[in-house]
C-alpha positions as CSV (number, residue, x, y, z in Angstrom):
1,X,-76.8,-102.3,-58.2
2,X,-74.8,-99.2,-58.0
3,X,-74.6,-96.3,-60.5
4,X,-71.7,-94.1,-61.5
5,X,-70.7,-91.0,-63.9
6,X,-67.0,-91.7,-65.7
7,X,-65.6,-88.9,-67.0
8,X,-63.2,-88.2,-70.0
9,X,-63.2,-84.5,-70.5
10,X,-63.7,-84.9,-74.0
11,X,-64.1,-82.5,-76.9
12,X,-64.8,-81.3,-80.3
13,X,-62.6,-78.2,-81.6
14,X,-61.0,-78.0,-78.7
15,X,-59.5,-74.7,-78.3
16,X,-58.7,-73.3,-75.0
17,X,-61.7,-71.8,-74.1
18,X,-63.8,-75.3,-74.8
19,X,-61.3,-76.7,-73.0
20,X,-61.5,-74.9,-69.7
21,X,-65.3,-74.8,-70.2
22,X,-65.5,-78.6,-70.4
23,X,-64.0,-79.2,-67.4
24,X,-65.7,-76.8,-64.9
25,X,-68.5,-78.5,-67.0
26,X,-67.8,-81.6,-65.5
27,X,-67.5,-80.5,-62.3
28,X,-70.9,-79.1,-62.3
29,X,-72.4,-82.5,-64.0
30,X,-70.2,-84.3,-60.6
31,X,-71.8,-82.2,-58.0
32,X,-75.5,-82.4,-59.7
33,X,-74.8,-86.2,-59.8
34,X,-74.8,-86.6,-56.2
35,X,-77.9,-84.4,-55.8
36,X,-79.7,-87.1,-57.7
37,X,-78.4,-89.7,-56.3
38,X,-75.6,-91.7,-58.2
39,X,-73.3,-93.7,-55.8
40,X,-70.2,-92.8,-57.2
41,X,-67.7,-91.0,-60.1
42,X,-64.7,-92.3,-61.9
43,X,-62.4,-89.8,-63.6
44,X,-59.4,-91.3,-66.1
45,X,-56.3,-90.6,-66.5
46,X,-54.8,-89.8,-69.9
47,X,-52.3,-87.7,-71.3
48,X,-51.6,-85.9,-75.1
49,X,-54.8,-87.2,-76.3
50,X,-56.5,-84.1,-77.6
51,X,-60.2,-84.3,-78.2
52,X,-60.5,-87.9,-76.3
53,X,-59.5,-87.2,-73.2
54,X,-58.6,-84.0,-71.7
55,X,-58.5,-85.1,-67.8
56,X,-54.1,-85.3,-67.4
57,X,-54.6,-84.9,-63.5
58,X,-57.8,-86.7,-62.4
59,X,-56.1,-86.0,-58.8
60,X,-56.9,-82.4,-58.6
61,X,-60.2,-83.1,-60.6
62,X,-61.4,-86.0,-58.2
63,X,-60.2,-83.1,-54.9
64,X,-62.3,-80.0,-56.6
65,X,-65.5,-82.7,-56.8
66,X,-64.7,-84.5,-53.2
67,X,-64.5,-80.9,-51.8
68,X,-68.2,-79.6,-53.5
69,X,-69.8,-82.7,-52.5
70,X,-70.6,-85.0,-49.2
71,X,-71.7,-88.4,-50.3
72,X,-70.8,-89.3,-53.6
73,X,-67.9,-91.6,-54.2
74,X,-65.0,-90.2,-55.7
75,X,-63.1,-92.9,-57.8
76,X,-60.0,-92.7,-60.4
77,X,-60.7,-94.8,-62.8
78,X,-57.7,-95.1,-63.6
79,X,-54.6,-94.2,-62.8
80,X,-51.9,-94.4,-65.1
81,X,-49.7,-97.2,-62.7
82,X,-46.3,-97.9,-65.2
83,X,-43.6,-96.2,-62.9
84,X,-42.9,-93.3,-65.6
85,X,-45.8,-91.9,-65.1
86,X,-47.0,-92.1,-61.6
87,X,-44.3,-93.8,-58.8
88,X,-46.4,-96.2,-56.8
89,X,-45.5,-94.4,-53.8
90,X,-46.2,-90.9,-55.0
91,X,-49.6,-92.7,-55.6
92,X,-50.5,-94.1,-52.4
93,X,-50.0,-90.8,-50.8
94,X,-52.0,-88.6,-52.7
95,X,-54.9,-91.0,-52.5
96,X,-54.5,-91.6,-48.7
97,X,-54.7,-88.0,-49.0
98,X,-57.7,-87.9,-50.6
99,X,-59.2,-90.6,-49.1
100,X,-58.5,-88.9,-45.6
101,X,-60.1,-85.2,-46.7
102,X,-62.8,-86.8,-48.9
103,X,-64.2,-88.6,-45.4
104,X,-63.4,-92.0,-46.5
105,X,-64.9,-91.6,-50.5
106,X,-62.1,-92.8,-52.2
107,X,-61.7,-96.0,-55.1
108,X,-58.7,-96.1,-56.7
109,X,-58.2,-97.9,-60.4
110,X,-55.4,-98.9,-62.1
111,X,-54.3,-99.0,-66.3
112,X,-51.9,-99.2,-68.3
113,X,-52.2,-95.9,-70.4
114,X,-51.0,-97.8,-73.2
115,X,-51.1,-95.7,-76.8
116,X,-47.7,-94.7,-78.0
117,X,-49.1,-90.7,-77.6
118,X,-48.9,-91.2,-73.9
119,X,-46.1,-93.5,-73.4
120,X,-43.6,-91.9,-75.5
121,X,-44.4,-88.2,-73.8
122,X,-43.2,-90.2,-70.5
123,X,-40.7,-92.4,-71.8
124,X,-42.8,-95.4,-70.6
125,X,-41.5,-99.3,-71.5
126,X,-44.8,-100.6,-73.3
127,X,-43.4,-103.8,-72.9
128,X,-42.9,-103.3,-69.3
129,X,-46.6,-101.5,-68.8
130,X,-48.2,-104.7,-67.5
131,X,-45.8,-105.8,-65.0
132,X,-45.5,-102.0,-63.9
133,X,-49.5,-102.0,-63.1
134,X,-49.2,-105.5,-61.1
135,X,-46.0,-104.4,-59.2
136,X,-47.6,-101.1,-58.1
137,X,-50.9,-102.2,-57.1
138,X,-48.7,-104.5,-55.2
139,X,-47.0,-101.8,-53.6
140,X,-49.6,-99.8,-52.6
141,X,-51.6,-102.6,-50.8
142,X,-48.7,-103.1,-48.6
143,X,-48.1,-99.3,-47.9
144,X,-51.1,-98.9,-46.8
145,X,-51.2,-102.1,-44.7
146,X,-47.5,-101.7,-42.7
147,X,-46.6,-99.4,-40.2
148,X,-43.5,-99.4,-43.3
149,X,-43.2,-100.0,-46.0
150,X,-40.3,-102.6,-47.6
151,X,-41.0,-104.1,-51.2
152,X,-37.9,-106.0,-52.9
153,X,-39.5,-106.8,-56.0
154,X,-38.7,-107.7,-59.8
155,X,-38.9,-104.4,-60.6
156,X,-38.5,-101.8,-57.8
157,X,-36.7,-101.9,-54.4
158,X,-37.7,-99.6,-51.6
159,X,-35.9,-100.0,-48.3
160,X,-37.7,-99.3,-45.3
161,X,-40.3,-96.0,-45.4
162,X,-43.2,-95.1,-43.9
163,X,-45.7,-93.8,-46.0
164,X,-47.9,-91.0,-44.9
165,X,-50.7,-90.3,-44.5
166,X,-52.5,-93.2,-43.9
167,X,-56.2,-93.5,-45.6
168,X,-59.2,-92.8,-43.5
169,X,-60.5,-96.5,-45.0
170,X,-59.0,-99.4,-43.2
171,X,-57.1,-101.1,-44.1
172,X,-57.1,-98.9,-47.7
173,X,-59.6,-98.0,-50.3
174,X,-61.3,-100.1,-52.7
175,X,-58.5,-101.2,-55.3
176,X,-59.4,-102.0,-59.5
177,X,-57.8,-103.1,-62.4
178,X,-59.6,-101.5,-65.9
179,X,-60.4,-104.7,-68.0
180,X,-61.5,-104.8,-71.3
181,X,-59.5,-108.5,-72.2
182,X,-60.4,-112.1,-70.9
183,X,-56.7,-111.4,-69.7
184,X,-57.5,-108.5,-67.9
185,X,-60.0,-110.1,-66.2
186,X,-58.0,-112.8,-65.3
187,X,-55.7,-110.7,-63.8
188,X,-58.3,-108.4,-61.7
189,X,-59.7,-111.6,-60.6
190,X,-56.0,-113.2,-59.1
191,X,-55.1,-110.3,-57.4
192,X,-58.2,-109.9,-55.7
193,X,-59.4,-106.3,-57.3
194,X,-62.6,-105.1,-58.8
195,X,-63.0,-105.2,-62.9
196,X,-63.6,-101.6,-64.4
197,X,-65.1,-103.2,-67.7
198,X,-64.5,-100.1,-70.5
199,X,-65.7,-101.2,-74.0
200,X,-68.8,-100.7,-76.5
201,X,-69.7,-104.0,-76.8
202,X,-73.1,-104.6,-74.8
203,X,-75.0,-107.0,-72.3
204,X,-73.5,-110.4,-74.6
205,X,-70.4,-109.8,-74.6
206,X,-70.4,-108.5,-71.3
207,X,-72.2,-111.9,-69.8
208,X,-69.5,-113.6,-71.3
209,X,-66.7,-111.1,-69.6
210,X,-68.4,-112.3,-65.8
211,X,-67.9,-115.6,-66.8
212,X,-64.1,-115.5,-67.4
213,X,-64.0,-112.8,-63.9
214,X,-66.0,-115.3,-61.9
215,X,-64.5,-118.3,-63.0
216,X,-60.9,-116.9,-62.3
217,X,-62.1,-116.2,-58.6
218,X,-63.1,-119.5,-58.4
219,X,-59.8,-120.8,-59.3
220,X,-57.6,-118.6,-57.8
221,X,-55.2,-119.9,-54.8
222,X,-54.6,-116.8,-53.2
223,X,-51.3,-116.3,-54.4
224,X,-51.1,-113.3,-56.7
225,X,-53.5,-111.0,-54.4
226,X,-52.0,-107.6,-54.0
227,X,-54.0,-107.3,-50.7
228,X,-55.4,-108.9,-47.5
229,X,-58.8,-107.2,-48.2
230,X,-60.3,-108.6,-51.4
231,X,-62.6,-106.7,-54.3
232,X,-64.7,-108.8,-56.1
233,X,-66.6,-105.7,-57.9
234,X,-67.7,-105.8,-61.2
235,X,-68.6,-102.4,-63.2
236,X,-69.2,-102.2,-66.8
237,X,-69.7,-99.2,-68.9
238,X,-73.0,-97.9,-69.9
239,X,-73.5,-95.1,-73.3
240,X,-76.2,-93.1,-72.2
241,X,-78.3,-90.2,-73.3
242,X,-81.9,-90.2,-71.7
243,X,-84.3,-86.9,-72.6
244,X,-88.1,-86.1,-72.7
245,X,-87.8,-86.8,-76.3
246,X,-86.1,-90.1,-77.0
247,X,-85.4,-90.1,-81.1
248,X,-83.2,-86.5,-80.1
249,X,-81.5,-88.8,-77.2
250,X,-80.8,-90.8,-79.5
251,X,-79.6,-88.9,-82.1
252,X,-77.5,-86.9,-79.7
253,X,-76.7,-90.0,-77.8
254,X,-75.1,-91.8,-80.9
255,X,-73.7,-88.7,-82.6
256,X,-71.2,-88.8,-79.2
257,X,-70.3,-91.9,-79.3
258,X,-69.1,-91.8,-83.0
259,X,-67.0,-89.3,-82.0
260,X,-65.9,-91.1,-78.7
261,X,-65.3,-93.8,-81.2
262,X,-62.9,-92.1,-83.7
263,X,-61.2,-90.7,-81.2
264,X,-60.2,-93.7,-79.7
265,X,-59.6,-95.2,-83.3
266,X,-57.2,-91.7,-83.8
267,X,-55.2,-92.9,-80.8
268,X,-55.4,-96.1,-80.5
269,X,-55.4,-97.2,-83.9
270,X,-53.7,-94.5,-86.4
271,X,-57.1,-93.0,-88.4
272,X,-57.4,-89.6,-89.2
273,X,-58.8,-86.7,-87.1
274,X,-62.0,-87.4,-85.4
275,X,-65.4,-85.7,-87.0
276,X,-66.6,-82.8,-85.3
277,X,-69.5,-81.7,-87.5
278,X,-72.8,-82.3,-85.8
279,X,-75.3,-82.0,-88.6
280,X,-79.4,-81.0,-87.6
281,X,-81.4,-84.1,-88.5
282,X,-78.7,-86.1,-89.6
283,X,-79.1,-89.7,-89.3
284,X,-76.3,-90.7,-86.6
285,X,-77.4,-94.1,-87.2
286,X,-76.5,-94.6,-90.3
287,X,-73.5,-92.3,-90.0
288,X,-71.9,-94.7,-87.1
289,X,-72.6,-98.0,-89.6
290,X,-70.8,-95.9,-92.3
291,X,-68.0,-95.4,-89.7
292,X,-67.9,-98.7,-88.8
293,X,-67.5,-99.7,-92.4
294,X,-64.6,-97.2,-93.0
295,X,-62.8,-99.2,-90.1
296,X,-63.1,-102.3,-91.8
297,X,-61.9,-101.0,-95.4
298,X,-59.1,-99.8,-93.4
299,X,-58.1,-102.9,-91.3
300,X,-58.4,-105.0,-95.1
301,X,-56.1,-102.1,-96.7
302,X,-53.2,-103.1,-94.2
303,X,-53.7,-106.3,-94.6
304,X,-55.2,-107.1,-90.7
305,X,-57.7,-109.8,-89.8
306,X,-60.7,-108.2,-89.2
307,X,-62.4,-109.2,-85.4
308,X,-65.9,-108.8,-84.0
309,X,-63.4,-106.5,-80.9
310,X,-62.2,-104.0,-84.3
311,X,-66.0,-102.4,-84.9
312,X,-67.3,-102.8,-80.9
313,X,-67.1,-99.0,-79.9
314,X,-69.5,-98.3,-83.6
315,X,-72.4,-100.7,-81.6
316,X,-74.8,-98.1,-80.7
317,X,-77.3,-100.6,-78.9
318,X,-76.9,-99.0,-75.3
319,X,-79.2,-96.8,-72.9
320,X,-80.2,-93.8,-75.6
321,X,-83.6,-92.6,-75.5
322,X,-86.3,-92.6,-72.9
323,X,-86.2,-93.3,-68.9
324,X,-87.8,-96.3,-69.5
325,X,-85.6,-97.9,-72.8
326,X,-82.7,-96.4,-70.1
327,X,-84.2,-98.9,-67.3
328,X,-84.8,-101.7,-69.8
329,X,-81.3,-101.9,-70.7
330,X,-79.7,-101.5,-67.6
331,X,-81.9,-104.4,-66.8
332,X,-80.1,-106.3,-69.3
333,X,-76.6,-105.1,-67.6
334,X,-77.5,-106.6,-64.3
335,X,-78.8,-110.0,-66.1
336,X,-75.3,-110.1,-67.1
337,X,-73.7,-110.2,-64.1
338,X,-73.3,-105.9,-63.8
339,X,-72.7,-105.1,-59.9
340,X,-72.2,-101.3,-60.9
341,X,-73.3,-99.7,-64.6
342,X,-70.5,-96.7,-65.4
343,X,-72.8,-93.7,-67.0
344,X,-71.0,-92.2,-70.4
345,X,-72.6,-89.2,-70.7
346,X,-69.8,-86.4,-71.4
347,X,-68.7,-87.6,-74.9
348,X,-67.4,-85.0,-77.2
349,X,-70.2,-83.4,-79.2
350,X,-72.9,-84.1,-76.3
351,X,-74.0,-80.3,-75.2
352,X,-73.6,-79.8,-71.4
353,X,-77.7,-79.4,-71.7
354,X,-78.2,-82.9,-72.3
355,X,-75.4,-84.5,-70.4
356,X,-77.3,-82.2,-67.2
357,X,-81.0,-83.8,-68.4
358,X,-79.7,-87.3,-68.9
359,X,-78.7,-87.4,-64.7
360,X,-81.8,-85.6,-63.8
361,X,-83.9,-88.9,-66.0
362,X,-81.5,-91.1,-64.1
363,X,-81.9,-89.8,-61.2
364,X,-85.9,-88.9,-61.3
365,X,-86.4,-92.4,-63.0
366,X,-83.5,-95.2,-63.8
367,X,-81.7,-95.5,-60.2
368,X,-85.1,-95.2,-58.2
369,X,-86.8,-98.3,-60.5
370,X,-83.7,-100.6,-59.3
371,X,-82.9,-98.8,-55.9
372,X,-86.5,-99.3,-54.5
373,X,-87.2,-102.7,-56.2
């Protein structure tokens, strides 16, 4: 097993000043998360999306960490890969770039970036975005591969360049695909890259998610892969808040995710404003069943079937509350086929207090129960 941090740079009210404080926070939650001994950290890539995601240039982010840090593997997870908003070329050179000054440290993802927020600010073909992320992962696996690169493909035609630097890892870094669709996985699993596995929905669903990976490397001829050196990696996320007292984990743990939750539904699905109030005592419980519930009403108002995939990011049952509940459910991560957990811990109305505790439990606790089995 091997244990990461992803990071959103999320917040509530998020004026300036919160703004800049929540990445530096970040930063300093990175850095500590080597100390106690975490494998790696993913940083995404999204754009306009105030209080989900405030990390536009995971780049310089991923740089700042790689530079305060030794060990620690330094991953984008993801980068935006449709043309408009990254050229796969442009791409392949800043991560041989980081990959080169990090010492070798670098995994680079791939997405979409999908909501209409971010594609119309780029002028992104939505219906183009899936073919753009194949195409590019295509192209970087060759530039890193050739002494030049020369791709004459459906979508882009580049004569004869070299492209430099070259990456420290041979023949290139770890490539990935973020996956949350049986289609997704699919894909990952054809071209021969690791599944970043982003959703809500828990060890079940997740079993079932390995399945479709597995059975689509089993199947696969060897025709779509993007690259002679092949990443069969499977990470899923894992909501976690883990404190001396496990009912406030909890509490604080699920408060965050209800406003991970909204935010995404904001963006991703037209609701209103994500809520910022974080209420002493409150139960968070119920409050993330009541926003649930709200979801639903809202899917029936317009008329749109309502799936068990429209209410996964309101399931709360995940790694909230002590060290050992933490352990137990990772346990339940790896029985479903989990070859790396993803930590959430910076969601939006989580103080920097507890996201700092949570890797100290993880570290002191969670990763040494599975690291020295």
């Amino acid at each position: 097993m091997e244990f990461s941090v992803i990071f959103e740079a999320q917040l509530a009210d998020p004026t300036v000043e919160r703004e800049h404080q929540v990445i530096r926070d970040c930063v300093e939650q990175a850095v500590l998360a080597e100390e106690v001994g975490f494998d790696r950290i993913w940083a995404v890539e999204h754009h306009a999306l105030r209080w989900y995601a405030h990390m536009s240039a995971p780049e310089i982010f991923l740089t700042f960490v790689a530079a305060r840090t030794r060990t620690i593997r330094i991953g984008h997870g993801v980068v935006c890969m449709p043309f408009r908003f990254n050229h796969p070329v442009r791409v392949a050179e800043r991560a041989a770039m980081l990959d080169l000054l990090s010492g070798g440290r670098l995994d680079l993802g791939a997405g979409r970036g999908g909501t209409t927020q971010e594609t119309s600010l780029f002028e992104v073909d939505k219906e183009r975005t899936t073919a753009e992320v194949e195409e590019a992962l295509r192209i970087i696996g060759r530039a890193w591969r050739e002494e030049e690169l020369e791709y004459h493909g459906e979508l882009l035609d580049i004569g004869p360049h070299p492209v430099l630097p070259r990456p420290a890892q041979r023949p290139h870094p770890p490539l990935f695909l973020a996956c949350s669709r049986t289609e997704t996985l699919e894909q990952a699993a054809e071209l021969g890259v690791g599944a970043l596995v982003m959703g809500f929905a828990g060890p079940g669903p997740i079993a079932q998610m390995r399945a479709a990976y597995d059975a689509a490397i089993a199947r696969r001829d060897g025709g779509r892969l993007v690259s002679s050196a092949v990443n069969d990696h499977f990470s899923v996320l894992c909501p976690t808040i883990v404190l001396d007292d496990p009912r406030e984990a909890r509490r604080i743990g699920i408060r965050g995710q209800r406003f991970f939750a909204q935010s995404i539904g904001h963006w991703y699905g037209g609701a209103g404003v994500p809520d910022e109030a974080v209420v002493a005592g409150a139960d968070e419980a119920a409050g993330m069943r009541e926003a649930a519930e709200q979801v639903v009403a809202r899917l029936h108002e317009l008329e749109i079937p309502v799936r068990p995939t429209s209410t996964a990011t309101f399931n709360a049952d995940h790694a909230y509350g002590s060290a050992e509940e933490a352990i137990a459910y990772v346990e339940r991560l790896r029985a479903a086929g989990a070859d790396e957990v993803m930590c959430l811990i910076q969601m939006g109305t989580v103080p920097q207090e507890a996201c700092l505790e949570t890797l100290r439990q993880w570290g002191d606790k969670v990763i040494p129960h599975f690291k020295n089995a």
